[in-house]
Structure formats: structure tokens, C-alpha cells
N, C-alpha and C positions, 0 to 999 in steps of 0.2 A: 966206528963207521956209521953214519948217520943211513936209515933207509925210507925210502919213500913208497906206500901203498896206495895205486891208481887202481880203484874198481872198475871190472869188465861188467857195468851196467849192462842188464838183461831186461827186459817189460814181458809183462802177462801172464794168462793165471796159474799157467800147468808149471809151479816152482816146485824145483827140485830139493829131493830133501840134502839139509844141508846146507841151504839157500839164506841168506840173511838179508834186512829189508836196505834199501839205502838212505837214508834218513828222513825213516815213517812216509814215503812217498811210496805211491803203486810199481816200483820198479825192485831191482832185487841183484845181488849178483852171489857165486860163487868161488869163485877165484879173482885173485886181482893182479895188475903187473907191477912186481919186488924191482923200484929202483934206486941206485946209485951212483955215485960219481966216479967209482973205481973199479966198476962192477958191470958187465952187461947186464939185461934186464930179464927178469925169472918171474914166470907165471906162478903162483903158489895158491892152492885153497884156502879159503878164508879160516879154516882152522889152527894155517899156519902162520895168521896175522898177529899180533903181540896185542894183548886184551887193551891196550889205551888207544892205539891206532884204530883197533877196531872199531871202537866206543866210537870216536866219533865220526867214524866212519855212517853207522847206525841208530843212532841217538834221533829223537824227535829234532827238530827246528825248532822256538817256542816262536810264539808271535811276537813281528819285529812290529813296531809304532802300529799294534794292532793289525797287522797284518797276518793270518796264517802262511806260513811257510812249506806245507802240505801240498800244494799244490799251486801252479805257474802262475805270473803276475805281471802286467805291463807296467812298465813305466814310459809314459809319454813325455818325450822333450820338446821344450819350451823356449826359447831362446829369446832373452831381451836384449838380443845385441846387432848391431849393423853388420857384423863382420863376420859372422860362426859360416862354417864350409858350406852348409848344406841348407837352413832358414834363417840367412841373417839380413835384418829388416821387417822380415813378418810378422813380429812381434811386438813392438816398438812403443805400441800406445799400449795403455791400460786396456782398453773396448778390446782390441783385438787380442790383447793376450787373455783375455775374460771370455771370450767368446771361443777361443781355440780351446780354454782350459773347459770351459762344460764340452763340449763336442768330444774333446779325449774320453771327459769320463762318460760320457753317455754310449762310447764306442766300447766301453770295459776298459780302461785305464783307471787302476787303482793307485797309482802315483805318477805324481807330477813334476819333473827334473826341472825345475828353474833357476835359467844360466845368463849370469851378466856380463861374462867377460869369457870372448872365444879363447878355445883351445886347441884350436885347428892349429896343425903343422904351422909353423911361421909367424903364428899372431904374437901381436906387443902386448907387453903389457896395460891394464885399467888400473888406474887408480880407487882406491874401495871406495870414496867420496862418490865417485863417479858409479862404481858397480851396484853402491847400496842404492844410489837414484834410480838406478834402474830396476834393480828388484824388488824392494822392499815395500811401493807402492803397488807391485803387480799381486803381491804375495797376500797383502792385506783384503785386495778385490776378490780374489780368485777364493781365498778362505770362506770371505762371505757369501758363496754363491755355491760352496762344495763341500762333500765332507770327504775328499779323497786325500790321501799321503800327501805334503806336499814337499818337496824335495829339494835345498838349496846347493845347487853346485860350484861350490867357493871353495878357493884356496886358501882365506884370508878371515883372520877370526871376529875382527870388527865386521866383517860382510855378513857372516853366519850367525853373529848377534843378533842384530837386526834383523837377521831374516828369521831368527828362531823366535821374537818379541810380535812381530806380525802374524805366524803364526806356523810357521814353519815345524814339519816333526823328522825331520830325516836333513842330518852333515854331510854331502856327497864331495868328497877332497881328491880331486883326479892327481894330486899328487905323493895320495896318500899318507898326509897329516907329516910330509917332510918341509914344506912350504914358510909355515908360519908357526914358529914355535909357539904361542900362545891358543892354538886353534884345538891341540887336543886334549888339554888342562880344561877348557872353557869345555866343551860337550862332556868333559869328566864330572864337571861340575855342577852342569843343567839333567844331565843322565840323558843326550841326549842319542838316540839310535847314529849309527856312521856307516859310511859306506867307502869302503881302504880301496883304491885302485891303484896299480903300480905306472907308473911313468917312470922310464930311462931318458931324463932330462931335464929340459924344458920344452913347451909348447916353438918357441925362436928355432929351438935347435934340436931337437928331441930325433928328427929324422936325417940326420946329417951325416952318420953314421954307428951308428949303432949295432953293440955287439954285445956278447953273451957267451960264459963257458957252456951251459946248458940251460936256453930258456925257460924250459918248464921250471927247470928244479932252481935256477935262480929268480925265478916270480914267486914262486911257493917258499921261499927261504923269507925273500924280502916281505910278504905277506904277513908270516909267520912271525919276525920280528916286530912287526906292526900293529898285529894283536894283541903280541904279547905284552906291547909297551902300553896299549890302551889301556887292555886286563889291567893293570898292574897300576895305572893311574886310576883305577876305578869305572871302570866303563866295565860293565856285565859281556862278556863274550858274545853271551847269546841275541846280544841287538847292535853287532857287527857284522856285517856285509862286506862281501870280496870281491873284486872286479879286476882280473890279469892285464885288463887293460888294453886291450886289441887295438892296434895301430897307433899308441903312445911308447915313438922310442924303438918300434919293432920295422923289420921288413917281411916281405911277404912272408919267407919260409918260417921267421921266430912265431909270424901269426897261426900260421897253420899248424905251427907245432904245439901251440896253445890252445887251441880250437881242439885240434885231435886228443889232446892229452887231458880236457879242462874236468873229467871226473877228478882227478887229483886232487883238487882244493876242496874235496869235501873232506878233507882229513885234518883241514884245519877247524872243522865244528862247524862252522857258520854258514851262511843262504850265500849263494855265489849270484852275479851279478852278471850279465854278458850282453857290451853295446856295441853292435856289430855295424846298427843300420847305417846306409849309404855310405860307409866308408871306402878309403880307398881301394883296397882289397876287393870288396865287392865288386866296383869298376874293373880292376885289374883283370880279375877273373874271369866274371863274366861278361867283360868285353861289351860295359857299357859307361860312355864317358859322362853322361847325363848323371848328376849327384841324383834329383828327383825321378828318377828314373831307376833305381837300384829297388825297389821294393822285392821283387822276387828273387832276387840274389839275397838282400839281407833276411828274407823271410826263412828261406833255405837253408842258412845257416843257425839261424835261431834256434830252429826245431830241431837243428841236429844236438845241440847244446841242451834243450830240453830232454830231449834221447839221453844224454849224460848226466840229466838230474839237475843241472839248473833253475833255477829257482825265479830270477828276473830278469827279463828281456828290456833292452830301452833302446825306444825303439822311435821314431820322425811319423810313421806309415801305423796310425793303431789302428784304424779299423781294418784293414787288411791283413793284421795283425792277428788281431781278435780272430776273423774268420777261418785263417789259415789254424790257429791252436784248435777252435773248436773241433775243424774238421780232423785235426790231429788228435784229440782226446777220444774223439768217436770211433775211431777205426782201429785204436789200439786196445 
């Protein structure tokens, strides 16, 4: 019977002994919650974790595309597309998406998610001819004017070529390298950093209905096998990134049981990933129908995610962003 160990992530200095760190981050826990599929769920101390679970439960991050993983990280989105939910059209020329991309990083955004082809609830598909036009020239601009992460979010391993040739250091595949069989042979073979997030779908239909025997434990299954198929084609573990993937495929309650549960996916080794901003969700909840308008709902959750040792935030809203982590680093 397979078991899953979720850390009860603890912060601050007075650790008890006995206390084990959560990977080389200033947070810490004791016990963790023992779960499975056949099983209710059992609190048990970290002594009674099985030494491999443990490990990477604990183990340092190393640095992903030069990034330390020690400590929190924005990723700013970027969007070259007329159509994405939340900024589509804002980007569209070169100038503007050169001029959006230094302002991210001057706001502290240490990478940059650039997206050619929406994956909002309902969108159609882009042709790569068409998606590489649109990124590949942004990617090339924005390189010569930064030296921040820059981050191509494609499905499609011709799109990710090109965007890796311009100058791209991070594969972000919201379908979790299920998309395009050639897309995770190709970053096996450039060594190039990934970022796995799970989709139950597609972007058409992906919210149509949507089910689950157990959300958490089947994202962390599907994850888990995604790794393991990179690992395995030669992609180093340690510069693979996890994203559950919040509101691709899910409804509210599989979100929030994602959200509540997301210490979890530190047991698969790697820096976890959590892109909450302006989604529906936030709307939902906090009963604001305005997409540009959600900053303090998606900020809210962010840091709650941070709390559970989260690693990157991607986020529409970075300077706000920024400010809000500061004031979070300071107080704890």
C-alpha cells in the first residue's frame, strides 16, 4: 500500500528538539500527516517517516537555471496573446512587452513566464508558426535588456526550441510534457531546467467536468510519474519544478484541497510552483468579479502557500507582490 507524507510546516526560531528543517528553508516541522487511499489519515513524528521519504522531504533545493531555491521567488507573467483571461492584448508589440519585462524585474521578479498561446478555460488552439511569432521575438528583446530567468510557457516542442535558441532558460508545459511527445526528449537533450504542472484536460474542455478519486493524491501520483519519466530520459531531478496546477481541470473544492494540502509535493524532491493569481477562484471567493481586481485575494493565498514552503509564486500583480513577501519575511 503505497503512503503519502504531508509536512505540518511549522516557522520560527524556538524549534523543538527533534525538529527537522523542510528543504534548507527557515521553516521546520515535526510531525507530518501519513496518507492513503485505503486508510484514514495519521499524524505520525517525523521519526516514524521511512528514511527516503524523509530525504526529500529535507534535502537542500540546489539551484534551478541559477536560481537559489532557499528562499521565495516571483515569477512574472507576460502574455503575448490577444486572448489569455486576465492580460490579453497588453503585450502584443515588442516595446511593450520590453518595457513590462524591465518594470517586473525592477519590481523583484526574478523570472519571466512568456506565453503565446492562452490557456484560459475554453481557448482554441495556436498554431506553433503562429505562437513562435509571437514569442520568440519578445524573448530575444527582453534577454538583451535583462538578466532575469526567462521562462517559455509552451506546450509544443518546436515553440520551446526557439524560444530556448533566443534565449530562453526555463520549459514551462502546463500540460505537463503530456502535449507533445517530442517536447521532453528535446529539454533532455539541451539539459534544459522544466516546470511539470498537472492539467485534467485540455484548456477547450478541461472545466466541463471534472473529477477525481482523491485530488491531492492523484496530482502527486500524476506529478510523480512525470518526474520520474524526465529523470529517467536524463533531465537531473534537481531542475524540475512542480505546479498542481490550480484551476486547470479542478473546481473550487479539488482547489482548495490543493491549496490546503500543497506541503505534499515536497516529497517529490523538487521547488514547487503555485499560480493562483486573478484566477477564478479568487473571484469566486472573494467575491470580486473584476480579473484586475483580484490582487489581494491572489496575494492571500500566495503567502499562504509560502507558509507551506513554496518556493514560486506567478503571479500578473509583482510589485504588490514583492511588497506583500517583504512585509511577510519581516514579521516572521
Amino acid at each position: 500500500m503505497t503512503a503519502y507524507f504531508r509536512p505540518l510546516v511549522q516557522h520560527g526560531p524556538n524549534r523543538p528538539p527533534g525538529s527537522v528543517p523542510l528543504a534548507d528553508q527557515p521553516l521546520w516541522f515535526t510531525h507530518v500527516e501519513r496518507l492513503s487511499r485505503k486508510e484514514r489519515p495519521m499524524i505520525i513524528a517525523v521519526q516514524d517517516v521511512p528514511g527516503d521519504a524523509l530525504d526529500r522531504l529535507t534535502r537542500p533545493r540546489v539551484d534551478v537555471a541559477g536560481l537559489a531555491m532557499d528562499r521565495p521567488h516571483i515569477m512574472g507573467i507576460l502574455n503575448a496573446t490577444p486572448d489569455s483571461f486576465s492580460d490579453g492584448g497588453v503585450h502584443n508589440s515588442v516595446s511593450a512587452a520590453q518595457s513590462a519585462a524591465e518594470q517586473m524585474v525592477s519590481q523583484d521578479a526574478t523570472i519571466l513566464d512568456i506565453g503565446g498561446e492562452s490557456t484560459r478555460p475554453g481557448a482554441t488552439f495556436v498554431p506553433e508558426e503562429e505562437e513562435i511569432a509571437r514569442t520568440r521575438p519578445l524573448i530575444g528583446a527582453i534577454k538583451s535588456r535583462t538578466d532575469a530567468l526567462i521562462s517559455i510557457d509552451t506546450r509544443k516542442s518546436a515553440v520551446a526550441k526557439a524560444a530556448w535558441e533566443a534565449g530562453a532558460g526555463l520549459i514551462n508545459d502546463v500540460t505537463g510534457f503530456t502535449f507533445d511527445p517530442q517536447l521532453a526528449p528535446f529539454c533532455a537533450q539541451v539539459g534544459a531546467p522544466v516546470c511539470v504542472m498537472h492539467m485534467q484536460g485540455d484548456p477547450g474542455t478541461m472545466q466541463d467536468n471534472p473529477t477525481y478519486d482523491d485530488v491531492l493524491l492523484d496530482v502527486y501520483d500524476f506529478l510523480e510519474g512525470q518526474v520520474d519519466r524526465l529523470e529517467n530520459l536524463g533531465l537531473d531531478r534537481d531542475q524540475i519544478i512542480v505546479d498542481p496546477g490550480i484551476g486547470f481541470g479542478k473546481t473550487e473544492a479539488h482547489n482548495l484541497a490543493l491549496l490546503q494540502g500543497i506541503s505534499l509535493f515536497h516529497g517529490l524532491g523538487c521547488p514547487i510552483l503555485l499560480g493562483v493569481s486573478r484566477k477564478g477562484i479568487i473571484g469566486q471567493i472573494g467575491k470580486e468579479p473584476r480579473k484586475d481586481a483580484r490582487a489581494p485575494g491572489s496575494i492571500a493565498v500566495g503567502l499562504a502557500g509560502l507558509s507551506q514552503g513554496v518556493q514560486i509564486l506567478r503571479v500578473h500583480d509583482v510589485a504588490e507582490t514583492a511588497q506583500a513577501l517583504r512585509l511577510w519575511a519581516a514579521v516572521r
